[in-house]
C-alpha positions as CSV (number, residue, x, y, z in Angstrom):
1,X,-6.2,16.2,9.9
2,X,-4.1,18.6,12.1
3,X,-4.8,21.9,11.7
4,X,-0.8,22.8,11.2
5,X,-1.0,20.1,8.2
6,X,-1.6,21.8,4.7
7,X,-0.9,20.5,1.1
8,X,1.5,21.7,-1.0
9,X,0.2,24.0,-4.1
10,X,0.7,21.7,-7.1
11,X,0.0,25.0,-9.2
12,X,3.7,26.0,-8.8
13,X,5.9,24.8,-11.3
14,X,8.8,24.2,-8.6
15,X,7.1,21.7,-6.8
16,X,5.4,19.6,-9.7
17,X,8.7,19.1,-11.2
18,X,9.9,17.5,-7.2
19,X,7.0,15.4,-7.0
20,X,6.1,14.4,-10.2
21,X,9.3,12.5,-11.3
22,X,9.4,10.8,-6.9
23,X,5.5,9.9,-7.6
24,X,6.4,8.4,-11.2
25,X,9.2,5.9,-9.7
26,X,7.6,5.3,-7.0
27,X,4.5,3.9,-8.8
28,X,7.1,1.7,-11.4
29,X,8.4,0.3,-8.2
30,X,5.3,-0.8,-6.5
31,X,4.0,-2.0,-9.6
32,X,6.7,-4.2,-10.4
33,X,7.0,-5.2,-7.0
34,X,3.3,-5.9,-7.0
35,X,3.2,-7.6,-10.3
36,X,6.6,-10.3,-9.0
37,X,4.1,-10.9,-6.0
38,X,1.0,-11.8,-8.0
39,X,3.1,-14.0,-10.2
40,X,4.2,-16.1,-7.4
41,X,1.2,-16.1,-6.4
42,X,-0.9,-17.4,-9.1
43,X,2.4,-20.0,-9.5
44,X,1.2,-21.2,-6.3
45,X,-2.5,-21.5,-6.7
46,X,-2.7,-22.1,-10.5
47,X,-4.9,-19.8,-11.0
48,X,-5.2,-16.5,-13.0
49,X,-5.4,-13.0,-10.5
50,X,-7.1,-10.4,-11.6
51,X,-4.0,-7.9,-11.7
52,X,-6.1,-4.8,-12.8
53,X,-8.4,-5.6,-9.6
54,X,-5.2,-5.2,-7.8
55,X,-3.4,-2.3,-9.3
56,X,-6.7,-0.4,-8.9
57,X,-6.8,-1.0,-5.0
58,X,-3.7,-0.3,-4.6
59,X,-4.0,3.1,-6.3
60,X,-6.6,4.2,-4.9
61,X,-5.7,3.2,-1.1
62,X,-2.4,4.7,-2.0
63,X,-3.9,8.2,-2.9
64,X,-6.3,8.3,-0.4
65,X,-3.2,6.8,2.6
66,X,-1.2,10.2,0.6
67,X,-3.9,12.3,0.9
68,X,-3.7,12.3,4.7
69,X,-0.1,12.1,5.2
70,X,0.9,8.6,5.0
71,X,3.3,6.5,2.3
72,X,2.1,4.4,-0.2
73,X,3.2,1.0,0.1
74,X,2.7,-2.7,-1.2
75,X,3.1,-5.0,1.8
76,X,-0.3,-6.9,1.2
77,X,1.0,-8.9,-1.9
78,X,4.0,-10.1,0.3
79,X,1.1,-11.3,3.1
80,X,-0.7,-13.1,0.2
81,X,2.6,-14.9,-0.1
82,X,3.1,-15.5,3.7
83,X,0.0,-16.9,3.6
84,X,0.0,-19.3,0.6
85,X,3.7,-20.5,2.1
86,X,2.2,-20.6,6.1
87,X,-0.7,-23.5,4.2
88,X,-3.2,-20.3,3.8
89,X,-6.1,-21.6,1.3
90,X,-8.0,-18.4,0.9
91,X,-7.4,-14.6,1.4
92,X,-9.3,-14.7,4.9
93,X,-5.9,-14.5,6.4
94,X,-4.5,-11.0,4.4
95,X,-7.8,-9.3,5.5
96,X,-7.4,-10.2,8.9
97,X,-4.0,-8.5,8.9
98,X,-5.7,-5.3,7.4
99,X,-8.6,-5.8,9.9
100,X,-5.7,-5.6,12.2
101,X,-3.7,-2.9,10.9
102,X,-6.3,-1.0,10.5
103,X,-7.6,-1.3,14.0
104,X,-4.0,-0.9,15.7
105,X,-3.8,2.6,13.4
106,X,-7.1,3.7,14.6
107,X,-6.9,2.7,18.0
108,X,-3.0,2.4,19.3
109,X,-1.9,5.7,17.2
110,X,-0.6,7.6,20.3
111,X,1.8,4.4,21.3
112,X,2.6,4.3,17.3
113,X,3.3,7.9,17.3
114,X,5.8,7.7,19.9
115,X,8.1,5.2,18.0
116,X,11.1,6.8,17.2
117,X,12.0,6.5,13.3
């Protein structure tokens, strides 16, 4: 972390009711966002996901990714779909592009932090 970086008191009752209803949409989106990818997906493949497996990782990465500054987000379920449409047979290919995300945020942050947003 920097050392200017501090999280907000959630004790005050100004900044719960701010967050709490932007957190609360934001998780109905990516959850129904996540659960239209997973249903393609198992079209696809006929077979069954385990949508609670997903909708735990995806919490959990997303609190821990919000927890250090970043946005939570659901872009793997749309690589599971790339994939399946690109003639992917397995999930090798969506942990390759977090092996790779990963590494590129790890080790290509300064040329990532200089991107203008």
């Amino acid at each position: 972390f920097h050392s200017s970086y501090n999280l907000p008191s959630l004790a005050e009752w100004s900044t719960l009711t701010a967050v709490v209803p932007a957190g609360l949409s934001l998780l109905c989106i990516h959850l129904l966002e996540t659960m239209v990818a997973i249903n393609v997906v198992d079209k696809y493949t006929v077979v069954d996901s385990e949508q609670d497996r997903v909708f735990y990782g995806q919490g959990v990465a997303n609190l821990a990714g919000g927890l250090m500054g970043g946005m939570g987000s659901t872009g793997l379920p749309h690589a599971s779909l790339h994939s399946l449409r690109m003639g992917g047979k397995t999930s090798a290919g969506v942990f390759c592009a977090g092996i790779y995300l990963l590494m590129v945020m790890t080790f290509a942050y300064p040329a990532v932090a200089s991107i203008s947003l």
